[in-house]
C-alpha positions as CSV (number, residue, x, y, z in Angstrom):
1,X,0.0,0.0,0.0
2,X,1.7,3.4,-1.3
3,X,1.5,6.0,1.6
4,X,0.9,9.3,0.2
5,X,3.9,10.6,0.2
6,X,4.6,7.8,-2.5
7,X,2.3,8.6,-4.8
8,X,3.0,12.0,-5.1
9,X,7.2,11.0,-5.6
10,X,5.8,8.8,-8.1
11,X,3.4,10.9,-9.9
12,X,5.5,13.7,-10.1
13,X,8.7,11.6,-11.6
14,X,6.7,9.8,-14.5
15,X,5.4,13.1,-15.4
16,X,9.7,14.3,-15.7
17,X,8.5,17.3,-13.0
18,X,11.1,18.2,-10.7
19,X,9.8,19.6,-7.2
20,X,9.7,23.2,-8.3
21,X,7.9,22.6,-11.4
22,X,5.3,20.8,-9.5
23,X,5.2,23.6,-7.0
24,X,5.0,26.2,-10.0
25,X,2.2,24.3,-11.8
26,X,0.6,24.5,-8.4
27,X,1.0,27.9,-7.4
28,X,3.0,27.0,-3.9
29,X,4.8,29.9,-3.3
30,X,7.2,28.1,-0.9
31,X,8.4,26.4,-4.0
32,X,10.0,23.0,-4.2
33,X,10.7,22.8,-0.3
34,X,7.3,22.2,-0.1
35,X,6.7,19.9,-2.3
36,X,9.6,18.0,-0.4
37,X,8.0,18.1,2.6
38,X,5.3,16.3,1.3
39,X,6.9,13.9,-0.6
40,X,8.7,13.5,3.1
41,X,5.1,12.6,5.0
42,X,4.0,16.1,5.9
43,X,-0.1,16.6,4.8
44,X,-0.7,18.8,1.7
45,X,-3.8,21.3,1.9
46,X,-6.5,19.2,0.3
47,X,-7.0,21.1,-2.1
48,X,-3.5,20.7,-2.8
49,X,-4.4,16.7,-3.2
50,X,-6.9,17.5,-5.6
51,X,-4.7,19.1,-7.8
52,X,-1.7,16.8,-7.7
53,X,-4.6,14.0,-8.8
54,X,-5.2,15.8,-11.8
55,X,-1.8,17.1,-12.5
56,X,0.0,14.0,-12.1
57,X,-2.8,11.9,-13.5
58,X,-3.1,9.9,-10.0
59,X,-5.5,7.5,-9.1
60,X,-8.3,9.7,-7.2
61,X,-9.5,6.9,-5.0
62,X,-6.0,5.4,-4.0
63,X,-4.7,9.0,-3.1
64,X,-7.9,10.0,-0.9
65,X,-7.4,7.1,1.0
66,X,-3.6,7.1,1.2
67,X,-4.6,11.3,2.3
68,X,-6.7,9.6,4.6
69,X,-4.3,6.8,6.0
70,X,-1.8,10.2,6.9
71,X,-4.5,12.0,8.6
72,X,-5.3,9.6,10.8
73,X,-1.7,9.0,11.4
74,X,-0.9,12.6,12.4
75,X,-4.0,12.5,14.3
76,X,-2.6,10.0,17.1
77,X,0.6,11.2,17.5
């Protein structure tokens, strides 16, 4: 089961993005040190999750719950 984080490592890399162009095509003003973050476990905005599905032509239903899995996780700490 790909955690989140995965898929978004994944997604970005068969698309030939680098972290900033991902960040660009999202309009993340922290750049690429965000999208590093993420693609080190920390929770994207949803909205964020939404984009990267279209974006990076992810699986919508295997990224919501892998969004969800991370939730929950941060949620007990």
């Amino acid at each position: 089961m790909a955690t989140l984080a995965d898929l978004i490592v994944y997604g970005r890399q068969g698309k030939g993005m680098t972290q900033n162009d991902l960040a660009i095509a999202l309009e993340i003003k922290a750049g690429g040190a965000q999208v590093s973050k993420w693609e080190r476990g920390a929770l994207p905005d949803p909205r964020n999750v939404h984009r990267m599905i279209e974006l990076l032509g992810l699986d919508a239903d295997e990224t919501w719950l892998a969004f969800g899995r991370a939730v929950d996780a941060a949620n007990s700490l």
